[in-house]
C-alpha positions as a printed Julia matrix, in Angstrom:
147×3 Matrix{Float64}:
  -2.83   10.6   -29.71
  -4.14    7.73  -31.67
  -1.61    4.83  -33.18
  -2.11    5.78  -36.89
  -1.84    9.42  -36.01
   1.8     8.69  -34.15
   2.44    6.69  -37.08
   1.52    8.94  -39.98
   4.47   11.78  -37.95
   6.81    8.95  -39.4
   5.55    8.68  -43.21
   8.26   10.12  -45.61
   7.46   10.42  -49.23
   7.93    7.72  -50.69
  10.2     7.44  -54.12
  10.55    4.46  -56.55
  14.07    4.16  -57.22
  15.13    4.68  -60.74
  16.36    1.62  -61.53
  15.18   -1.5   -61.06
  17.51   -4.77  -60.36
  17.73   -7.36  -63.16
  14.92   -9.28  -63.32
  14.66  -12.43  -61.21
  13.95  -16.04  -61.72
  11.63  -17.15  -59.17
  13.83  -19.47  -57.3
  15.74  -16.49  -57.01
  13.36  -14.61  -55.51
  12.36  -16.94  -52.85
   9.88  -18.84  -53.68
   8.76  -20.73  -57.11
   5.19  -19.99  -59.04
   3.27  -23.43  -57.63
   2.69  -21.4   -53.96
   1.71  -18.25  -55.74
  -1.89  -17.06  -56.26
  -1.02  -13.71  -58.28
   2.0   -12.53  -60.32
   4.38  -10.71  -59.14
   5.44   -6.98  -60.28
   9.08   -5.19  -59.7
   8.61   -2.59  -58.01
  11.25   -0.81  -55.69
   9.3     1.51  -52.96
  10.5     2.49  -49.93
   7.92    0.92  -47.13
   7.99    1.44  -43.8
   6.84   -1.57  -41.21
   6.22   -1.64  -37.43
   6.3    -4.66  -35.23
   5.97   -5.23  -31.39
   6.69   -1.39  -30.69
   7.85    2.1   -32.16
  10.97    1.07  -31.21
  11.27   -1.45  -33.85
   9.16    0.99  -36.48
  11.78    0.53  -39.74
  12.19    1.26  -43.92
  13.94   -0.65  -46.68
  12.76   -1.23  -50.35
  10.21   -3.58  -51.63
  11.98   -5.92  -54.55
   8.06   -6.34  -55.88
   4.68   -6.32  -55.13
   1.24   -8.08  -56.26
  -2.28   -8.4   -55.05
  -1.86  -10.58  -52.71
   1.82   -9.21  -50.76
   4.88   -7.48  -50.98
   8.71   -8.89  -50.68
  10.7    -6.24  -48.55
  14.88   -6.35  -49.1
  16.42   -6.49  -45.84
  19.08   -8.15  -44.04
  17.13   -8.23  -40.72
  13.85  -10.43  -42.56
  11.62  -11.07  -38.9
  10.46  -14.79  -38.53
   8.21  -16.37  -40.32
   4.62  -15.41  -38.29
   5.27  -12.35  -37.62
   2.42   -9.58  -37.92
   3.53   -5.95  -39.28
   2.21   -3.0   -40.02
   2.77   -1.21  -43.45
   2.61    1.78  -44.77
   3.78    3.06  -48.62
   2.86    5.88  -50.63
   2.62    6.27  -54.37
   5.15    8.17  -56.55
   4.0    11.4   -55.59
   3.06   11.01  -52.1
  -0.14   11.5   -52.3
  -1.58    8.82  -50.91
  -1.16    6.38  -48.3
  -1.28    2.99  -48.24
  -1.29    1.28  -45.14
  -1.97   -1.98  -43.11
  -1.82   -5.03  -41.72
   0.56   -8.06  -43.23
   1.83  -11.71  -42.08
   5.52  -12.41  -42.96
   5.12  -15.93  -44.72
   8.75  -16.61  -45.98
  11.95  -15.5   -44.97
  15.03  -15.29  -46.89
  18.49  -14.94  -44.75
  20.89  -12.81  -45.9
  24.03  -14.98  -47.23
  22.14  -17.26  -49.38
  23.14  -17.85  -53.03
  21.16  -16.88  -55.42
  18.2   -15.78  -53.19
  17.45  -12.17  -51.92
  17.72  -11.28  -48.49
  14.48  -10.21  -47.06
  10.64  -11.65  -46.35
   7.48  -11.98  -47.97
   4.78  -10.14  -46.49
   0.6   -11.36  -47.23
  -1.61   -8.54  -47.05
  -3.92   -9.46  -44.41
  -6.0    -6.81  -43.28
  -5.86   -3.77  -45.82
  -9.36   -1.17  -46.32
 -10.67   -1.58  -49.95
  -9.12    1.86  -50.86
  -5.45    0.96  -50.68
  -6.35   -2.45  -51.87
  -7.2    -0.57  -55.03
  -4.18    0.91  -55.08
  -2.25   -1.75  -54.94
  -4.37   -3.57  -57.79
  -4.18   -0.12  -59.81
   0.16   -0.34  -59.2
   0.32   -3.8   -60.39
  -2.11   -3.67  -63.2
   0.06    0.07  -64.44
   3.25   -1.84  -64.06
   2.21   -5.14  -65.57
   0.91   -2.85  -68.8
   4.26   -0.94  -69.15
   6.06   -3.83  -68.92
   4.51   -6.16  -71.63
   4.57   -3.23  -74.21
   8.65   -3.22  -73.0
């Protein structure tokens, strides 16, 4: 059996939770606007990551999500480096969105006024889901300036 076909047994559908947290300052969110190359979108998905082995295959809840990566909530953020593999769905499960991402901050859980979890860069991610994830951020971005 090939890798993505082991690792498409483990997809669940994939929900956005129906409410969002308070929206952040960027200091609070890890990291401030002068490193960033595209704006950042709430969004709370469940996502599902794989490192070193399916052993270590795990889910928790993006905080948001833009063009360029994804922050992912978790107590247990993996060091800075790190390669994963990702995989999220939209709203209705429908399709998948999946690939490869570098973990290029880290925020510790027990921090003040910061998050726990990491930032992930999208690093190697087919056009298709690349779309997607423009398409997500572009949708969100327009219901939230007519908020």
């Amino acid at each position: 059996m090939r890798f993505f076909d082991v690792l498409s047994l483990f997809v669940r559908t994939v929900t956005e939770a129906t409410t969002l947290p308070r929206q952040m300052s960027d200091d609070e969110q890890g990291g401030g606007a002068e490193r960033r190359r595209h704006p950042r979108t709430p969004l709370s998905l469940l996502v599902q990551y794989r490192f070193n082995s399916f052993d270590d295959f795990l889910a928790e809840y993006s905080l948001n999500i833009s063009p360029g990566g994804i922050f992912i909530r978790t107590d247990t953020p993996l060091e800075e480096g790190s390669m994963v593999y990702l995989q999220f769905s939209l709203k209705d499960g429908s399709r998948l969105i999946e690939g490869m991402g570098k973990v290029v901050r880290k925020n510790p859980p027990g921090v003040k006024d910061r998050v726990a979890g990491m930032g992930i860069e999208f690093v190697n991610f087919d056009d298709e889901s690349m779309a997607l994830i423009n398409e997500i951020c572009a949708q969100r971005e327009a219901t939230r300036s007519r908020s």
